[in-house]
N, C-alpha and C positions, 0 to 999 in steps of 0.2 A: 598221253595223246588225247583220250576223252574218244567223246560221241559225233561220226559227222553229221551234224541237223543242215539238213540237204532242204530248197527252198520248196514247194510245191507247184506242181503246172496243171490248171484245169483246160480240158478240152473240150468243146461245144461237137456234141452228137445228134442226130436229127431226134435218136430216142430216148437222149437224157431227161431230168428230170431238173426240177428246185432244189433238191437234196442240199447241196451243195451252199447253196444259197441262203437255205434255212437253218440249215444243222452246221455249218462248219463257217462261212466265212461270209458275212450279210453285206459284204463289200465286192462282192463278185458282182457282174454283168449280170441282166436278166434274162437269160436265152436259156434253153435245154444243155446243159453242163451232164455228162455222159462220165467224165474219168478224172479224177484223181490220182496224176503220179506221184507217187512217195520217195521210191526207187525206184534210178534207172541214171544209165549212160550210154542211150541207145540212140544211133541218128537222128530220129524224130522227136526226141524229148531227152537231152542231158543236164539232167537238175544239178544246181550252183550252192555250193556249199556258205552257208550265210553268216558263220564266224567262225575265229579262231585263225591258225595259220594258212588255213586255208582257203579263207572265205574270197568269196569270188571266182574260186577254178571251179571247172566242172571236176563233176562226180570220174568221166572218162580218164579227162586230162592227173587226176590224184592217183587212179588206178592204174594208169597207164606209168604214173612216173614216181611211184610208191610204193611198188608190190608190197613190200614189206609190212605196208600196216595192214595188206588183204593175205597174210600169211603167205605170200609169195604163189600166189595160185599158177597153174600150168598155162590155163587159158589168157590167151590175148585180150578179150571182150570181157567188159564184165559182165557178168553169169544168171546177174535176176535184175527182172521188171517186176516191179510191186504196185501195183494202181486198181485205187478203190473207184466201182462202177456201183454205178445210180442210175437207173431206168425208168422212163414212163410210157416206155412200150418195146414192143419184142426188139431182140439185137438183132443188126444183121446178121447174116451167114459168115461164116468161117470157114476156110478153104485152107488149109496147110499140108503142103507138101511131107512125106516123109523124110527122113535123113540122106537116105541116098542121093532121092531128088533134089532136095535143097544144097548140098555139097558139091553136085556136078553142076546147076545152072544157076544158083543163088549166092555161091560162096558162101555155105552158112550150112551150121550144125542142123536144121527145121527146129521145130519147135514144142517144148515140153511146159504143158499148161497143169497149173495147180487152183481148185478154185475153193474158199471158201463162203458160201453163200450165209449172209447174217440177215437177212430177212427177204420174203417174200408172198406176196397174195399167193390165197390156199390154193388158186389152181394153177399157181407156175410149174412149167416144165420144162425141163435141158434136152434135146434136141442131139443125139449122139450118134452121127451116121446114117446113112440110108441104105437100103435093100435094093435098088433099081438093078439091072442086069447090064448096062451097060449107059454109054454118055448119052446116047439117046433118047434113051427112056425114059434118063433121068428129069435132061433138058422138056422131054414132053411135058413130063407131070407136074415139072414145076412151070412151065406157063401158063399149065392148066390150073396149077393152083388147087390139086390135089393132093395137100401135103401127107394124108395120115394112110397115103395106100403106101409110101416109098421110107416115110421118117421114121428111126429107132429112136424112141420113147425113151430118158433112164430115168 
């Protein structure tokens, strides 16, 4: 069967960078380019498989009607998003529900994040939770714009 080389999709982020532009593909648009998907077969991005028997299906549509070459996984969906980010200024905020949450009003297992960071200015920082007491507090300090009395630092 071989390797599926799956096409790439970039997305335009208000805090992407040139990255993209520079290092990977000089035929890309000139706008702020944020993500590089690699893998995925997710609503918002299901990358097309570019040759072989399969070229042309998406990634969903093979897994959905292949198990077999995904070793017959239990899961319906398939399992990983893989997309390279490139930044030229802080990411927005991230908000994800637990599992509970997201199973009873989302249909969906929430969300399990893996990140490896391959570079960045010496004073970058990940941003992991806040200490506020409650929604209010929180909602105060951040239109105050008080981020370092309420954000866990990692």
């Amino acid at each position: 069967m071989g390797v599926l080389f799956l096409k790439e999709i970039y997305k335009k982020k208000i805090w992407g960078s040139r990255f993209f532009k520079e290092e990977i593909n000089q035929a890309l648009e000139d706008v702020p380019i944020g993500e590089m998907w690699c893998v995925a077969a997710h609503p918002e991005c299901d990358l097309v498989i570019e040759d072989g028997i399969y070229a042309g299906k998406t990634l969903s549509e093979v897994y959905r009607d292949g198990p077999a070459l995904f070793n017959n996984p239990v899961s319906k969906k398939f399992p990983v998003v893989v997309k390279i980010i490139a930044t030229a200024d802080d990411l927005s905020i991230q908000v994800h529900p637990d599992n509970q949450y997201a199973l009873k009003y989302e249909n969906d297992s929430g969300k399990t994040e893996g990140w490896l960071i391959l570079r960045t200015d010496d004073d970058a920082q990940i941003v992991y939770g806040h200490r506020a007491p409650n929604k209010e507090h929180l909602t105060a300090l951040i239109a105050a714009r008080r981020w370092s009395e309420f954000l866990n630092f990692v």
